[in-house]
TORPA-4810 file (N, C-alpha, C, O; in nm, 3 decimals):
<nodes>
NODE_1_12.568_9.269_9.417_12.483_9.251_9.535_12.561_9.182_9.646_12.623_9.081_9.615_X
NODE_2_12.566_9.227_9.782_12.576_9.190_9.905_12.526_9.012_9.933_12.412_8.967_9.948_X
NODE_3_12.625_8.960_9.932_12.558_8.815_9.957_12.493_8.805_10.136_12.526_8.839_10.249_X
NODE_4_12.377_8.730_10.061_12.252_8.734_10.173_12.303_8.627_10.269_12.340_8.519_10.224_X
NODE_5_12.306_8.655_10.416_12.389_8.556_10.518_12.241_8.501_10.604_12.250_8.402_10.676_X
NODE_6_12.156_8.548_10.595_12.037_8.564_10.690_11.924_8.628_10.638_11.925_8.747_10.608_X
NODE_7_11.815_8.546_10.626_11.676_8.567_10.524_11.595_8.583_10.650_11.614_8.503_10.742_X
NODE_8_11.479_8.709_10.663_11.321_8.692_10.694_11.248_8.687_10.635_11.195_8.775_10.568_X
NODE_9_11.211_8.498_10.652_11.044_8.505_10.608_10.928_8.539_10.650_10.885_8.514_10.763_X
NODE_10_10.879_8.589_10.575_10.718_8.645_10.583_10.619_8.593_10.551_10.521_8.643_10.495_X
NODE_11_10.638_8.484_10.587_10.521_8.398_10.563_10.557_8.281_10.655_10.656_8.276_10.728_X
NODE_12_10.432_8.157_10.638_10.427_8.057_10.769_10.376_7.908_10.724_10.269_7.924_10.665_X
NODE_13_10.413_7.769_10.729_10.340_7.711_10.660_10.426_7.644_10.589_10.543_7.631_10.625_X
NODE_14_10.374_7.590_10.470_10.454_7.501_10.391_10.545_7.577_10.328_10.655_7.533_10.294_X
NODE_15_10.500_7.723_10.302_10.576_7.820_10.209_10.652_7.802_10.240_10.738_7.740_10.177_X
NODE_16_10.670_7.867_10.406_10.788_7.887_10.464_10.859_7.765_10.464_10.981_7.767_10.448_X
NODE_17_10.811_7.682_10.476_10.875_7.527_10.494_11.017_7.504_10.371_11.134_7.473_10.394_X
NODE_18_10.940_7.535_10.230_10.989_7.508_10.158_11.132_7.569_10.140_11.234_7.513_10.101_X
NODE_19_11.109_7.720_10.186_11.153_7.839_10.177_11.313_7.814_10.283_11.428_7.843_10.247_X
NODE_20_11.272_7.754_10.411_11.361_7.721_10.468_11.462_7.633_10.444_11.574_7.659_10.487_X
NODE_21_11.432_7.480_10.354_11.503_7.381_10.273_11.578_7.457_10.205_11.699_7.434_10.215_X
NODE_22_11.533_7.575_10.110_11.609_7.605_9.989_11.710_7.680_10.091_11.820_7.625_10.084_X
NODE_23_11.710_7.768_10.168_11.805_7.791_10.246_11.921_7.757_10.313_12.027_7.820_10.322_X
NODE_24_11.876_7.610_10.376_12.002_7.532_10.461_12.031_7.500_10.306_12.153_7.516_10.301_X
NODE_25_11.997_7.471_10.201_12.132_7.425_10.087_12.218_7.506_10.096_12.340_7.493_10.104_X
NODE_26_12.143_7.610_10.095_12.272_7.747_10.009_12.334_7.786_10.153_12.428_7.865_10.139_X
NODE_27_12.302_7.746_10.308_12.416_7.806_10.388_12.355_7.900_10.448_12.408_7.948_10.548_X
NODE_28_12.204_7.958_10.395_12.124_8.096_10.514_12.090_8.064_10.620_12.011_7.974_10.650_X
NODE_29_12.145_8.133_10.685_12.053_8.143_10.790_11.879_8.168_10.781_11.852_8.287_10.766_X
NODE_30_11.782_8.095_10.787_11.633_8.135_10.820_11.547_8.188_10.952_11.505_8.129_11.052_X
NODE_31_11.542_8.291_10.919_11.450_8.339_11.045_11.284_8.324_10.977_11.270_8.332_10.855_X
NODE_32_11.186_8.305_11.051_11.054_8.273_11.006_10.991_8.319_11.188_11.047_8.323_11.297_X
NODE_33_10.821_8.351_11.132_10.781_8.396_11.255_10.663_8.328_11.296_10.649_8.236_11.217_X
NODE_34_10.596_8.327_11.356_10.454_8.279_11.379_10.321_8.341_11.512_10.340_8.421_11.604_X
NODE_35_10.215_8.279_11.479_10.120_8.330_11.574_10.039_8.248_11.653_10.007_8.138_11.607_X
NODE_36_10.004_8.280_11.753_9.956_8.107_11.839_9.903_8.066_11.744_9.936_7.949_11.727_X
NODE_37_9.818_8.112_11.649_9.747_7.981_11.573_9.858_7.895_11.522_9.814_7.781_11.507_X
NODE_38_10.031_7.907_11.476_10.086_7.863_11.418_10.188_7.802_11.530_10.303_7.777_11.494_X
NODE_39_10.157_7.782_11.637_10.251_7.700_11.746_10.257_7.544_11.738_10.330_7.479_11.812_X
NODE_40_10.189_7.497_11.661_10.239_7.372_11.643_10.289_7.369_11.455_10.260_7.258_11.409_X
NODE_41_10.335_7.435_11.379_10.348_7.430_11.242_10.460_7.392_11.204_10.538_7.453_11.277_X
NODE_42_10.529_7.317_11.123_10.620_7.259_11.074_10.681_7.355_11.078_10.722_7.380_11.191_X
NODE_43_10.710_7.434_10.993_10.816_7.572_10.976_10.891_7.633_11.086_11.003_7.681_11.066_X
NODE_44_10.808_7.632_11.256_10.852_7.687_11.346_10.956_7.570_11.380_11.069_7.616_11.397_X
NODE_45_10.947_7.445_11.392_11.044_7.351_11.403_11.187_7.316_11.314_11.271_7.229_11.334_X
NODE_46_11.178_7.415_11.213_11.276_7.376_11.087_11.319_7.536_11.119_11.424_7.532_11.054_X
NODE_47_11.318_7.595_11.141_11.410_7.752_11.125_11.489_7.742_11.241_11.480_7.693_11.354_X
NODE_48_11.578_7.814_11.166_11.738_7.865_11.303_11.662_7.948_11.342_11.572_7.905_11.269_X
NODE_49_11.594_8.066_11.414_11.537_8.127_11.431_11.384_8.144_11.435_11.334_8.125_11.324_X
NODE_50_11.263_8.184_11.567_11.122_8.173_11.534_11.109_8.299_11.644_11.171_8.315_11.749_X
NODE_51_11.015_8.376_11.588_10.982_8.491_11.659_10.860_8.484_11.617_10.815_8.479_11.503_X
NODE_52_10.777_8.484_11.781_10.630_8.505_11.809_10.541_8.601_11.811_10.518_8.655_11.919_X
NODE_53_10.488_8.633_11.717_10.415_8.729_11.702_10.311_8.777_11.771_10.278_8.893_11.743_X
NODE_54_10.249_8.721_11.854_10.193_8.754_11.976_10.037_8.742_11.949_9.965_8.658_12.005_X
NODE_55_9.993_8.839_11.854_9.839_8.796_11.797_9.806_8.726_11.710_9.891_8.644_11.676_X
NODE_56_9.682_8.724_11.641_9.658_8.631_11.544_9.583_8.679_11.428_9.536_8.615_11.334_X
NODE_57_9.578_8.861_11.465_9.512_8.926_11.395_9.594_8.970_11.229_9.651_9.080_11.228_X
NODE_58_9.597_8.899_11.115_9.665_8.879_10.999_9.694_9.067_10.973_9.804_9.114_10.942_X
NODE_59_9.610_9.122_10.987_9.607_9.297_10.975_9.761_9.367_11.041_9.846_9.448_11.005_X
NODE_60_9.738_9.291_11.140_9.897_9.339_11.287_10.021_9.260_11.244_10.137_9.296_11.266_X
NODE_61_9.977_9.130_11.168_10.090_8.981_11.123_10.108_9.035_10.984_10.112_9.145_10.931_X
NODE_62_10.117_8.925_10.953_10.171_8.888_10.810_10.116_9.023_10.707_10.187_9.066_10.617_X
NODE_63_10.008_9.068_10.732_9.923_9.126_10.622_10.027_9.322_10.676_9.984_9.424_10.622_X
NODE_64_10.149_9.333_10.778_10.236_9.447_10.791_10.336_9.428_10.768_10.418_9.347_10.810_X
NODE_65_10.339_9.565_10.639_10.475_9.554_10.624_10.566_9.622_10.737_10.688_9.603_10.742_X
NODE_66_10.502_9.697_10.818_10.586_9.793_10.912_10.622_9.645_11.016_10.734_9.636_11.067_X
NODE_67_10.548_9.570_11.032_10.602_9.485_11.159_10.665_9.387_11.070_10.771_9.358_11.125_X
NODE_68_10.657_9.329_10.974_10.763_9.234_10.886_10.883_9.285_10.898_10.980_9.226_10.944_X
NODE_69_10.880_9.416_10.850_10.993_9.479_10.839_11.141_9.498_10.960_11.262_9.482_10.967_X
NODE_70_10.985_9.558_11.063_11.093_9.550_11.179_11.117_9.422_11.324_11.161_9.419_11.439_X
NODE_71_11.054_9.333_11.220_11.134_9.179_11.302_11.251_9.194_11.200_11.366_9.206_11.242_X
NODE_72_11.224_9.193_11.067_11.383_9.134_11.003_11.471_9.225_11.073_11.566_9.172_11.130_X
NODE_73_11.462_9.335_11.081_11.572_9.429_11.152_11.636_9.378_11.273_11.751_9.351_11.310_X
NODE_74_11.534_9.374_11.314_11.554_9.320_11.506_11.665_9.159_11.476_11.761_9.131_11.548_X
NODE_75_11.637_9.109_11.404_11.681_8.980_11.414_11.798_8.972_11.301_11.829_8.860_11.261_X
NODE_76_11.863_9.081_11.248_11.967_9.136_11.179_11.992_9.043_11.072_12.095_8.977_11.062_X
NODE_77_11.888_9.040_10.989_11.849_8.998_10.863_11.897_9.086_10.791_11.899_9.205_10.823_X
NODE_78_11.958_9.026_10.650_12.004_9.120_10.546_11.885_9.077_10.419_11.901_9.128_10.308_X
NODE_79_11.771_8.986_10.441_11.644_9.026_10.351_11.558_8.974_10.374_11.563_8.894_10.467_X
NODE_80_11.444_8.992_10.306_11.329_8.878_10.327_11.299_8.842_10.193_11.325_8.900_10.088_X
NODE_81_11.227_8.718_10.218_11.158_8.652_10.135_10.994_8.669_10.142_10.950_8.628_10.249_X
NODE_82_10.927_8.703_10.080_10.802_8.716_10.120_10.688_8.593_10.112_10.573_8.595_10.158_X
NODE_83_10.761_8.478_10.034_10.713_8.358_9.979_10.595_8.413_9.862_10.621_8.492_9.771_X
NODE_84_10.466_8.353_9.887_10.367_8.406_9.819_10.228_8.382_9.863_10.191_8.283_9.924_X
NODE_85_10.142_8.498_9.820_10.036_8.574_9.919_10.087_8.673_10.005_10.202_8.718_10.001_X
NODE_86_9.966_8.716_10.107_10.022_8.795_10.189_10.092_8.913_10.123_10.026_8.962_10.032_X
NODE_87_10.220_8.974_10.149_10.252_9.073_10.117_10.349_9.047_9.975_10.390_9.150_9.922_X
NODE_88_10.377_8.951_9.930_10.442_8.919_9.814_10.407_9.032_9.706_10.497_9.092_9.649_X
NODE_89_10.279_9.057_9.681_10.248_9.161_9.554_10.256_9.307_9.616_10.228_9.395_9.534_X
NODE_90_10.287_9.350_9.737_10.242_9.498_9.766_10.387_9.518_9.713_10.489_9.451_9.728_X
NODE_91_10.365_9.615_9.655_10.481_9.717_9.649_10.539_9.805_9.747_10.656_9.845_9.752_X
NODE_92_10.426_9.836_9.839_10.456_9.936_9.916_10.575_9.836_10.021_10.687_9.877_10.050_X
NODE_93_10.520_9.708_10.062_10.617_9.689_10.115_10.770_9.636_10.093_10.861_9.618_10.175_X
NODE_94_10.763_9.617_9.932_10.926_9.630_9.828_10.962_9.737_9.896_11.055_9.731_9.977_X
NODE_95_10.870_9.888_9.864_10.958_9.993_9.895_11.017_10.018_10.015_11.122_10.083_10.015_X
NODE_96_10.959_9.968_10.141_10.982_9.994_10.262_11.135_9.910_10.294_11.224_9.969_10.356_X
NODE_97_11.152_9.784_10.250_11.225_9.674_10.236_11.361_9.759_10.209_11.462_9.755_10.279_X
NODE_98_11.342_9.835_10.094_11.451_9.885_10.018_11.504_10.018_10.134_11.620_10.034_10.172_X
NODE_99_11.395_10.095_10.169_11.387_10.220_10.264_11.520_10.169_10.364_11.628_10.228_10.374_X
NODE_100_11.473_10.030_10.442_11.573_10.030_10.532_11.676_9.920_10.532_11.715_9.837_10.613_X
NODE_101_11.711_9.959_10.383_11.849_9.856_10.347_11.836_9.728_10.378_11.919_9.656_10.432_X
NODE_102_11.696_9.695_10.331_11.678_9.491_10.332_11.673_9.488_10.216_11.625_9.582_10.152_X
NODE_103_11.746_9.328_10.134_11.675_9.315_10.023_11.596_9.238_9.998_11.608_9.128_10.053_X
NODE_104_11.484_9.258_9.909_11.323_9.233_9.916_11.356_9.093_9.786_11.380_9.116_9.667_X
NODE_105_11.347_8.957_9.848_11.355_8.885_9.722_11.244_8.882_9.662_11.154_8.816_9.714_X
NODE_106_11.221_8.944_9.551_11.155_8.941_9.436_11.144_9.029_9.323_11.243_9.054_9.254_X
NODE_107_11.035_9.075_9.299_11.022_9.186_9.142_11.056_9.333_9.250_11.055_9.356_9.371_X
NODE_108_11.081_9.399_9.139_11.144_9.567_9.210_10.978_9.617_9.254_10.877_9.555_9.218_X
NODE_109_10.978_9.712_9.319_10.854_9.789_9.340_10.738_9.820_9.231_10.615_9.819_9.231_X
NODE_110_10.860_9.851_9.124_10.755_9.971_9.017_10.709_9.802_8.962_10.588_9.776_8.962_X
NODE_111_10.796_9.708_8.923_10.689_9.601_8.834_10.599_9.545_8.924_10.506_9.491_8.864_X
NODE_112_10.588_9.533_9.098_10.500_9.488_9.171_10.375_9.594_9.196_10.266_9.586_9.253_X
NODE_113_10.438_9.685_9.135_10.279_9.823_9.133_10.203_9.787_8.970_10.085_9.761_8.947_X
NODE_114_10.274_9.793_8.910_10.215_9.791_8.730_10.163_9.664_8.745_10.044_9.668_8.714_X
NODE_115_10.217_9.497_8.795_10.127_9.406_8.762_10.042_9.324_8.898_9.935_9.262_8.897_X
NODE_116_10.118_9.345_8.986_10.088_9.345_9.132_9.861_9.362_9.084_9.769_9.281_9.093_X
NODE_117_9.866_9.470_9.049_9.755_9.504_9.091_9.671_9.517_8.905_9.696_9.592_8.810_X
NODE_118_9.537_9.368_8.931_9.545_9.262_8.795_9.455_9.410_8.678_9.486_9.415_8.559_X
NODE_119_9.372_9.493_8.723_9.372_9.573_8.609_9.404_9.660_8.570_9.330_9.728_8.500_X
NODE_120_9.520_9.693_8.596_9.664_9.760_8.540_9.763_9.665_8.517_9.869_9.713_8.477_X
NODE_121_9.760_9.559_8.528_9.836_9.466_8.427_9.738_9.438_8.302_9.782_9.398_8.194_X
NODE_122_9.598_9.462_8.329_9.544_9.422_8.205_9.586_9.539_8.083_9.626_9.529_7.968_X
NODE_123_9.554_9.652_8.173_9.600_9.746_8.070_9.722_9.790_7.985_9.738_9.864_7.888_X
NODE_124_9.796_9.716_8.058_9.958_9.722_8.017_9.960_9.580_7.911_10.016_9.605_7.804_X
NODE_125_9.933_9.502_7.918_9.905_9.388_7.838_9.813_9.372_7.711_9.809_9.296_7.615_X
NODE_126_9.736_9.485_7.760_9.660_9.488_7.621_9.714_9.610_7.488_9.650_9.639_7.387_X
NODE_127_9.827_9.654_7.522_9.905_9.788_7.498_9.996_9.697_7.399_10.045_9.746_7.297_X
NODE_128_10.014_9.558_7.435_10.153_9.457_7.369_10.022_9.394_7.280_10.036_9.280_7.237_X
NODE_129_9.923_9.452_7.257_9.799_9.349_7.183_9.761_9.203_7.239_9.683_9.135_7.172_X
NODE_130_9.799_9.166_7.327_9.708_9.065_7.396_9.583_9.072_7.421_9.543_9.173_7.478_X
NODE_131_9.496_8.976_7.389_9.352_9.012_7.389_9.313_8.949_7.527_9.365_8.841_7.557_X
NODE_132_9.236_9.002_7.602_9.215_9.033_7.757_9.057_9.016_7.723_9.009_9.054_7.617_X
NODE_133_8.976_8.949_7.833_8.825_8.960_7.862_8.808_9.116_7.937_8.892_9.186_7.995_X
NODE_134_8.666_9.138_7.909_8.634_9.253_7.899_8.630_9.227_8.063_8.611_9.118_8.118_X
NODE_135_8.663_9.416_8.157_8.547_9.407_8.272_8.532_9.485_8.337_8.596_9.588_8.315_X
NODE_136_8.452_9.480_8.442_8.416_9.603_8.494_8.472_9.666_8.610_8.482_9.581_8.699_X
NODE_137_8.515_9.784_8.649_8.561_9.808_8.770_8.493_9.927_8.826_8.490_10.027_8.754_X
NODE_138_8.445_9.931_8.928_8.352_10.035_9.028_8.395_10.028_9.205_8.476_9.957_9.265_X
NODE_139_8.322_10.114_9.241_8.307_10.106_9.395_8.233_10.002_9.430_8.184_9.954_9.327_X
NODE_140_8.197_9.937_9.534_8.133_9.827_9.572_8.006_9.838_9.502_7.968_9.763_9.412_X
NODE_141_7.932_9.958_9.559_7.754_9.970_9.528_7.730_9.989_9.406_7.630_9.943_9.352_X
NODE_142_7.870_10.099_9.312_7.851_10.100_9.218_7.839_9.961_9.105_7.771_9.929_9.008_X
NODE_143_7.917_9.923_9.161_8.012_9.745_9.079_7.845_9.651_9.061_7.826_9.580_8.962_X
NODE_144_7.744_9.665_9.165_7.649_9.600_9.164_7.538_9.642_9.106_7.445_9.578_9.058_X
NODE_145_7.557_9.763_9.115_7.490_9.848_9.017_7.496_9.817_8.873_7.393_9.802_8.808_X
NODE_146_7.574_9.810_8.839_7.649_9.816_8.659_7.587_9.670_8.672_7.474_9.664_8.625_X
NODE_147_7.631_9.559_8.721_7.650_9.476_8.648_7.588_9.326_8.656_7.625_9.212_8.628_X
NODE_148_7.424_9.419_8.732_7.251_9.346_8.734_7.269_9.308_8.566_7.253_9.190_8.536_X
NODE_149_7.291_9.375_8.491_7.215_9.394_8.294_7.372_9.310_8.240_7.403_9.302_8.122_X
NODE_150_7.446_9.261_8.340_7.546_9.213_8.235_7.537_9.025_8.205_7.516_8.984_8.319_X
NODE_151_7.541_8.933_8.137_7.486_8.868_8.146_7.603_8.745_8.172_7.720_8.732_8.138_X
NODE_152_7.516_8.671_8.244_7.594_8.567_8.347_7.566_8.425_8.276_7.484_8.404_8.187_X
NODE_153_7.662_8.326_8.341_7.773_8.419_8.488_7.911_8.447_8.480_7.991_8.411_8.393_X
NODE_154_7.930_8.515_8.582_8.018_8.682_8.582_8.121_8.596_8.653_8.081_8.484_8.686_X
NODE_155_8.260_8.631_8.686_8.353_8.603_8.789_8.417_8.720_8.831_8.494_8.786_8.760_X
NODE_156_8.362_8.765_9.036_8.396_8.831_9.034_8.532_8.811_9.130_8.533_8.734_9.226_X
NODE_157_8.647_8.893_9.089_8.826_8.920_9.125_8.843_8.991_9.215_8.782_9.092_9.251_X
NODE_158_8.953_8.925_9.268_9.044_9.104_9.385_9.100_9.147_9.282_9.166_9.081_9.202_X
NODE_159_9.070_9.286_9.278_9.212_9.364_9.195_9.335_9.335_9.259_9.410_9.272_9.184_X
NODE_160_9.395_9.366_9.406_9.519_9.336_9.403_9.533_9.206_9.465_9.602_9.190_9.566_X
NODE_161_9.468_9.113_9.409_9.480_8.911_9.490_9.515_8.872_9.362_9.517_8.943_9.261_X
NODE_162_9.550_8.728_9.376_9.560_8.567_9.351_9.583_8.505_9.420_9.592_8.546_9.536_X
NODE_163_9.605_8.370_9.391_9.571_8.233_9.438_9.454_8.197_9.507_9.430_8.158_9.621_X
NODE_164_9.372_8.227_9.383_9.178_8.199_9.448_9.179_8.253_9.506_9.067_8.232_9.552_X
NODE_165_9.248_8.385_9.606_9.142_8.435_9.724_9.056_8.526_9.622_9.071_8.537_9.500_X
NODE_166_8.956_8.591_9.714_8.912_8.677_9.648_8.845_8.648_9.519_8.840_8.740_9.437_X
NODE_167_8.796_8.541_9.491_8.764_8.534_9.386_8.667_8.410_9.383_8.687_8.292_9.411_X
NODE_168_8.502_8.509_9.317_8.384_8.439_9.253_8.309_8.390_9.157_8.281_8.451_9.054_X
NODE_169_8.280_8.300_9.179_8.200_8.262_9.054_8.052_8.316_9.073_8.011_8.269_9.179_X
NODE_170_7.969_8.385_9.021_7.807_8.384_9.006_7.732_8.350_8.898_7.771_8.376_8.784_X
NODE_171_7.653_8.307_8.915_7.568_8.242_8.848_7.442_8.358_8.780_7.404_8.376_8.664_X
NODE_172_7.404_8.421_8.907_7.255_8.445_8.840_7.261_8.623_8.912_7.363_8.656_8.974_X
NODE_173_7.166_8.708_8.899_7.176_8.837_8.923_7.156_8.853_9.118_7.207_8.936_9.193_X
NODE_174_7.081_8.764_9.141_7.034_8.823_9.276_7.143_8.761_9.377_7.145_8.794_9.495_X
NODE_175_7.262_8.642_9.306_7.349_8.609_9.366_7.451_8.719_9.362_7.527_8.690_9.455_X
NODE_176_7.500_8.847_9.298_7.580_8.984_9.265_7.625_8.986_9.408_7.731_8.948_9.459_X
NODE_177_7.485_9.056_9.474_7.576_9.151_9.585_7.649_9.029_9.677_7.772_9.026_9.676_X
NODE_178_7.599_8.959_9.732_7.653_8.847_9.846_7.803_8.821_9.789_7.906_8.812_9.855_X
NODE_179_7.791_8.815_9.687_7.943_8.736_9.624_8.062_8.839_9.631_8.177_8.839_9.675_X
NODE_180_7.959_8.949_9.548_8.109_9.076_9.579_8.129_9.094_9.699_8.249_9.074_9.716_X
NODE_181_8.058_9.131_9.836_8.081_9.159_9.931_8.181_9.051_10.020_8.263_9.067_10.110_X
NODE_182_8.131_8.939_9.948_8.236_8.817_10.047_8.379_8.821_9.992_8.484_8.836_10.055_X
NODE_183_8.351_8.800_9.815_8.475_8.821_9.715_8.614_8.941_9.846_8.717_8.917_9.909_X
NODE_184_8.503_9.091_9.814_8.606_9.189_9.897_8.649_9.163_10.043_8.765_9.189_10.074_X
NODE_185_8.552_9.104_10.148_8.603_9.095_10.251_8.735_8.982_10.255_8.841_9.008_10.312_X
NODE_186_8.707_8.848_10.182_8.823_8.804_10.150_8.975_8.885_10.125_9.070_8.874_10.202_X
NODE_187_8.974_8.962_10.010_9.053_9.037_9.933_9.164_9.112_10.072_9.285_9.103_10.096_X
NODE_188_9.020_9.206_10.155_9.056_9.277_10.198_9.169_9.201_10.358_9.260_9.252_10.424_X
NODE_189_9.106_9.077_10.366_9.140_8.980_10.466_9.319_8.947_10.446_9.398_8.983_10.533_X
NODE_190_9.362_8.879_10.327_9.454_8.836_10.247_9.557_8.937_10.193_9.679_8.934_10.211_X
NODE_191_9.481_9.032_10.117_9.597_9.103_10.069_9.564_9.269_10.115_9.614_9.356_10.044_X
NODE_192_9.494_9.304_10.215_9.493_9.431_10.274_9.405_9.556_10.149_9.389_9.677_10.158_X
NODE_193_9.372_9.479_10.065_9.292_9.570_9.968_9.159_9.538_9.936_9.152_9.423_9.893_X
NODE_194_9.023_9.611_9.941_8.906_9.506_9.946_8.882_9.548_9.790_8.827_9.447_9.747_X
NODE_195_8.891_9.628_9.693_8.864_9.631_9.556_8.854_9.482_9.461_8.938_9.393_9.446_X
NODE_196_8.754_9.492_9.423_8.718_9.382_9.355_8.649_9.448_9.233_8.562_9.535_9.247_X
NODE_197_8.700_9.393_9.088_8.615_9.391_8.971_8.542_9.244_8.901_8.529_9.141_8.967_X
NODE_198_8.505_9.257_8.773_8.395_9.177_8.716_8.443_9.118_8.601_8.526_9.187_8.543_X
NODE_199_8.420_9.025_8.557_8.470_8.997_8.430_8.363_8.842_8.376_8.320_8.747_8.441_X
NODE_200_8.354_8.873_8.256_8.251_8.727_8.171_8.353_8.605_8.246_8.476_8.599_8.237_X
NODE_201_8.266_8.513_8.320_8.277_8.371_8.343_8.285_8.301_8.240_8.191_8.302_8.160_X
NODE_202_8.395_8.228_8.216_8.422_8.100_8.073_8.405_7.959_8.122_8.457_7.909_8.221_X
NODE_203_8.319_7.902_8.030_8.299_7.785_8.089_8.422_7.667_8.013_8.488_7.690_7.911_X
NODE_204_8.425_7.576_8.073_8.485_7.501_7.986_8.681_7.496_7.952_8.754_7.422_7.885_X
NODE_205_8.702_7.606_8.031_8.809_7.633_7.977_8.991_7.547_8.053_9.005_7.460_8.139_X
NODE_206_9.073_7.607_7.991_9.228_7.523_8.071_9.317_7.675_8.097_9.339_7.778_8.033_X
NODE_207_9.350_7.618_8.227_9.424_7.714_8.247_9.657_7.709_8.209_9.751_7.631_8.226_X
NODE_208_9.640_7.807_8.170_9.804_7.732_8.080_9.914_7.872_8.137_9.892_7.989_8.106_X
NODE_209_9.999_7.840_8.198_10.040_7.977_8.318_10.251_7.879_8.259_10.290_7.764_8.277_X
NODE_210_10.295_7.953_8.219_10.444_8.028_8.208_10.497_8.107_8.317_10.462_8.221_8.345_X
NODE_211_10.584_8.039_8.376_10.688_8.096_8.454_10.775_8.155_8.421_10.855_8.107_8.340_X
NODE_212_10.786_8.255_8.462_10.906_8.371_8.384_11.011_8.417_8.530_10.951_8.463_8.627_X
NODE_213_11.161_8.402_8.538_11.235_8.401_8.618_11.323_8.501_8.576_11.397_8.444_8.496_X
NODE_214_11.360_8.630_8.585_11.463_8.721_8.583_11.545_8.779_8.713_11.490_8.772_8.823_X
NODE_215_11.659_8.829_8.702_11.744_8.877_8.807_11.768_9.030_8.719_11.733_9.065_8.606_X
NODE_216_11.853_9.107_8.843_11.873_9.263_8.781_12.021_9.249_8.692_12.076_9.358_8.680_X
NODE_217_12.077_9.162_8.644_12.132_9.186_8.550_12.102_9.121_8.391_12.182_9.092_8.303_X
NODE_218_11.973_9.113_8.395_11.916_9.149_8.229_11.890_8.962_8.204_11.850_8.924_8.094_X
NODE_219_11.911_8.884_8.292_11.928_8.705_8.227_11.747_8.675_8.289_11.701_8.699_8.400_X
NODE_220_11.679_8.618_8.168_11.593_8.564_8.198_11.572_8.443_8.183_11.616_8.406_8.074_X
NODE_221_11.519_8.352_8.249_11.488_8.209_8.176_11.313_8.143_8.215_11.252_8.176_8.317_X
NODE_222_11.263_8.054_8.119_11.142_8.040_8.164_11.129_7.860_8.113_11.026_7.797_8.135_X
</nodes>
């Protein structure tokens, strides 16, 4: 691999913040961008580089890969970082990354399509026998349909989110539709996809999450 002289981040905030530290160690150059809402943000003050994005509409910003893409160009970046959220899980925009000879720091395309998007990682996970909660996936009207008779409460998910967006807790049946509909507009807000499924709410429980770190020549560590 081409050693990286100059990173675009795609993202804004502490991410980026952080994102920029790890940089001046290693000697990158950081480019990072922002939107009036982000004119007073730490990150714009810490990058060699800040390009203004002009609106504030996340759809036109952060949430494109066509305009991510072609600031890093413009500003003769050899990759981006996508931090996390935002476009970190699309694949489509790995592929675009790759299309015009940037490299995309993170997972390749095909593993950001298979787990990127959470029930097709369930299904791939339950293939290695991992036992997975059951759930449901439909169209919006349908999704509310099905799952009046299922018994609560339910938590409903973005298929292609994490980090809490997109994601409800309900309690009782007549709370369903309000929750999915907010659940998706979230989803669709954050990660450009409004699909949302269903799954049994656990009470009581801990959450216990493994970090897994690989590069493309086969070394993993966790």
């Amino acid at each position: 691999m081409n050693k990286i002289k100059s990173i675009f981040i795609a993202n804004r905030g502490e991410i980026a913040v952080r994102i920029i530290k790890t940089a001046r160690v290693m000697g990158i150059r950081a480019v990072t961008a922002y939107t009036l809402n982000d004119k007073k943000s730490l990150h714009i003050q810490m990058a060699d580089k800040v390009v203004c994005l002009d609106i504030n509409i996340l759809n036109d910003t952060f949430l494109s890969p066509e305009r991510m893409v072609a600031v890093a160009k413009e500003e003769n970046c050899d990759a981006i970082h996508p931090g996390y959220g935002f476009l970190s899980e699309d694949y489509r925009f790995a592929e675009l990354c790759k299309k015009y000879g940037l490299i995309f720091i993170g997972p390749t395309p095909d593993v950001l399509k298979t787990m990127g998007i959470k029930t097709e990682a369930k299904k791939l996970v339950e293939l290695a026998r991992v036992p997975v909660l059951s759930g449901l996936e439909r169209e919006t009207e349908e999704l509310i349909k099905y799952a009046k008779d299922l018994n609560y409460p339910l938590t409903v998910k973005a298929v292609a989110g994490g980090g809490g967006k997109g994601l409800r807790k309900v309690l009782k049946a007549d709370e369903l539709k309000k929750e999915v509909n907010q659940a998706s507009r979230e989803a669709l807000n954050y990660f450009g996809d409004g699909r949302v499924y269903i799954e049994p709410f656990l009470e009581n429980t801990r959450h216990i999450e493994v970090q897994l770190l690989g590069d493309q020549y086969g070394n993993l560590i966790h």
